[in-house]
N, C-alpha and C positions, 0 to 999 in steps of 0.2 A: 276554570274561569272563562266566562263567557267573553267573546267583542263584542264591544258596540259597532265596530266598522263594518264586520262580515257576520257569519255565522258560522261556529265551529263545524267541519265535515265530520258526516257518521261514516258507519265501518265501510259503507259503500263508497262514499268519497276519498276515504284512506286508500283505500284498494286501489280506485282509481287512478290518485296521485301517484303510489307507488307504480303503478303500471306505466304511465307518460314519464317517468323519470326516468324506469330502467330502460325503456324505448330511446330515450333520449340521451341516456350515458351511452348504450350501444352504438346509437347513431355516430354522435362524436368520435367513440374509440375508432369506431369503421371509416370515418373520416382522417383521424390520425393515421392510420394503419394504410390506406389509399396514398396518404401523401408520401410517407417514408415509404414506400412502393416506389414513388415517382424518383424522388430522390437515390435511390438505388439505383433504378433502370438508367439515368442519368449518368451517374457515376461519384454523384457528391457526397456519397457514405464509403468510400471506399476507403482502404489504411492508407495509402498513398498521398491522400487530401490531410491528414490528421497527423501527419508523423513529425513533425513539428514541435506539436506539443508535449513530445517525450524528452524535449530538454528542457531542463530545468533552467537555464539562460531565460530564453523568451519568458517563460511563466514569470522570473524574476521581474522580467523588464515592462512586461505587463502590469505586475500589482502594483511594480515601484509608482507606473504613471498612475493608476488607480489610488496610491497612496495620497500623489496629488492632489488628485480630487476629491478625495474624501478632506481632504485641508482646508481647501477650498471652501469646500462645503461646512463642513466645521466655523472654520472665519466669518463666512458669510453670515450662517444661521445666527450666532451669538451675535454678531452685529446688528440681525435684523430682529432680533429678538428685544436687545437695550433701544435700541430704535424705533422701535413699536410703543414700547412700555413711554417713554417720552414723546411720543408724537399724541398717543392716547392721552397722557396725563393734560399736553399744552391743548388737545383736540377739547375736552371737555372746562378747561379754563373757566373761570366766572368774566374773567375781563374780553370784552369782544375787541380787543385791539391785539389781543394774543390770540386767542379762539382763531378770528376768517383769517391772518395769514396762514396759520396752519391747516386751515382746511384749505387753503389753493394749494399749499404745496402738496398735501396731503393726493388732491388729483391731478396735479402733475406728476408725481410721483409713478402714480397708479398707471395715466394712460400714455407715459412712454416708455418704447420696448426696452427688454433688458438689453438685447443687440446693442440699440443705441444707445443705451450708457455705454456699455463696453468700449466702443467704438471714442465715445469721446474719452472718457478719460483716458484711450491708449493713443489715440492719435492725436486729439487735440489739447489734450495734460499733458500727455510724452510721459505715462505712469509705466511700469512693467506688466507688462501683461496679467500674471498674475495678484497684482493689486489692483485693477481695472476691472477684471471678473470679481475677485472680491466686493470692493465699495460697489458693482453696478446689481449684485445681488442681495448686498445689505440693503438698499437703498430703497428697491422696486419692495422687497418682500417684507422691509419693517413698515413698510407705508400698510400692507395690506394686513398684518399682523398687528399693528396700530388701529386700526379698524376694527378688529376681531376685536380686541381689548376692549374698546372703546364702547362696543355692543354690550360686552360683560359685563362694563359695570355699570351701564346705563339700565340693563334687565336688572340691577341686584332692587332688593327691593329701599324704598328711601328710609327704611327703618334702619337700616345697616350703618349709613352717615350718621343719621342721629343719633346713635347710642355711640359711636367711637366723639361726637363734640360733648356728649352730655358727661362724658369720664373725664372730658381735660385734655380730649390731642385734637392738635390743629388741623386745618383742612388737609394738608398735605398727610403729615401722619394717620389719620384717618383714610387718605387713596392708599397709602402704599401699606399699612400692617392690617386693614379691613378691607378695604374692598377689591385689590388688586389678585391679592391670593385667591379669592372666593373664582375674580374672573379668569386667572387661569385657568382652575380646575373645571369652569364650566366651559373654556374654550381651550381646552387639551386637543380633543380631535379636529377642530379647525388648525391649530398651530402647527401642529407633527403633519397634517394633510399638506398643509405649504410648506413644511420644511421637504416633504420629499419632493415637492415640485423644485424647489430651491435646487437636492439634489440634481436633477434631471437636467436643469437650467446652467450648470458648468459646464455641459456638453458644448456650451454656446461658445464658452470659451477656444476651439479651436478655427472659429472664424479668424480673429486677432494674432493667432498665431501659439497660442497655449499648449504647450508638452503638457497636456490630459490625457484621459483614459482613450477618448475618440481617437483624437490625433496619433496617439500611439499604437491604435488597434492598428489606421489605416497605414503607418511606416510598418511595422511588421509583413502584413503580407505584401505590402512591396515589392518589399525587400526579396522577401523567400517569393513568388511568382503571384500577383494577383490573381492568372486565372484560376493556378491550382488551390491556394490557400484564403482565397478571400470570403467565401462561406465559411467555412472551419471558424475562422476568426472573428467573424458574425454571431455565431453561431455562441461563440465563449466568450463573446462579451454582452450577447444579451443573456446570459445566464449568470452573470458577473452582478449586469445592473438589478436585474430581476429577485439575485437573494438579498442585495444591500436595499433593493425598495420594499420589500415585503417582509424583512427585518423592523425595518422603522414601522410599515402600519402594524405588524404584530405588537410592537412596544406602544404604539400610539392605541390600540385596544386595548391593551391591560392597562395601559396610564386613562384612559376612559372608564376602564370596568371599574378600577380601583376610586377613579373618583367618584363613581356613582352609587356606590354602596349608600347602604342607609347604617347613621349609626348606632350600634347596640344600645336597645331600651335596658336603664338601669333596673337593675335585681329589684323588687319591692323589702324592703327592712324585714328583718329576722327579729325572733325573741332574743332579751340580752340587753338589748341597748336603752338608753334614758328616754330616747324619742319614740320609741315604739311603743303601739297601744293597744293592749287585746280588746278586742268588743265585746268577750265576754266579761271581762272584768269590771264597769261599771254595772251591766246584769244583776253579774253576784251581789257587788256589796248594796244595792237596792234589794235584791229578795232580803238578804242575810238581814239588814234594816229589818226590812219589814217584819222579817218572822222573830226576832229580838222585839221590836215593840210590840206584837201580838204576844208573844211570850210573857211579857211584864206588862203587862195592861190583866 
């Protein structure tokens, strides 16, 4: 299949690509390869820096705070998720006295930081910390997943309304069993792409004071000597966050691939049934006609 954007490369331009690639994967590798160099010469690869992590304690006490956060994270999303879906529904209102409040809150929402939600609702509610990170990432991120929504089902096409009023459902049944599903599926990978900022965005929480993943990486090497174990411990929790981020966009690309399928064209009807029609069969009985009144003529 040809583009229109470019022009497909022939066998010269394959060759070539694969040439600047493998140049370019080597590059890297000799890059990585340089730095774990440096870091040896150092002495930050050594067993001494790592022996730590051969008890099972710390490892517990690590995912325990990481369980945290994935809770956190959890609470948040689903909140900001109901919270979207209702900011979109009041965003697109017929009535303009519901419509423009919700769109100022709508950018308010949007342009103040999550920090300062945190901040207020832990210091100036007097919330616990961990419901203060909660509502402060429901808040920021259903504003902006209310948006997302809000785009889907404004791209759907106006035929989509019109055929859910012409059957008998109201405006409302009509946003929520026609057109809301459609804007999900077309805003999957905007959603799941801000849920894992969502993720990332708990980390905030150890400003306020939050026993999280952060906070609990930085009491660990503390504790056992920051100069000896404070890479080690760096080291395993961006390997921590890195498979729980790249977990979600792997789900968030097959929740993409899968919606973007096209659906299977139905089979064309078989002999057997009442509604099907051979084309030869009007043919016949016109010859047979005819050669019957030739016959008897």
């Amino acid at each position: 299949m040809t583009s229109v954007l470019y022009d497909t490369p022939g066998p010269v331009g394959r060759r070539t690509s694969r040439i600047i690639s493998a140049v370019i994967a080597l590059l890297l590798l000799g890059g990585v390869g340089w730095y774990l160099y440096n870091l040896n010469e150092q002495g930050l690869l050594a067993p001494e820096r790592w022996d730590i992590w051969n008890d099972p304690l710390v490892w517990m006490d690590l995912l325990g705070a990481l369980g945290t956060t994935l809770q956190m994270a959890a609470l948040g999303a689903v909140g900001a998720i109901l919270l979207g879906m209702v900011l979109a529904l009041l965003r697109i209102a017929p009535t303009r006295w519901i419509r423009i409040p919700t769109t100022g809150a709508l950018e308010l929402l949007r342009g103040l930081p999550v920090l300062l939600m945190m901040f207020f609702f832990w210091a100036l509610v007097g919330l616990d910390p961990f419901i203060a990170v909660v509502l402060a990432l429901a808040l920021y991120n259903g504003a902006i997943i209310g948006e997302a929504l809000r785009a889907g089902i404004v791209s759907l096409p106006k035929g989509q309304r019109e055929a859910g009023l012409s059957i008998g459902l109201g405006g409302l049944q009509t946003r929520l069993l026609i057109e809301f599903p459609q804007a999900f599926r077309n805003m999957i990978p905007i959603i799941v792409a801000q849920l894992v900022v969502l993720l990332k965005d708990t980390s905030l929480g150890y400003i306020i004071g939050m026993q999280e993943f952060l906070r609990r990486g930085r009491l660990t090497y503390e504790f056992f000597g920051r100069d000896q174990y404070a890479f080690s411990t760096f080291v395993i929790m961006i390997a921590l966050y890195l498979a729980i981020n790249l977990t979600v966009s792997w789900i968030a690309r097959r929740l993409a691939k899968g919606s973007s399928r096209k659906p299977r064209k139905a089979a064309p009807p078989t002999g057997g049934g009442t509604n099907s029609i051979d084309p030869s069969f009007g043919s016949a009985r016109i010859g047979g006609s005819a050669g019957t009144g030739a016959t008897n003529t």
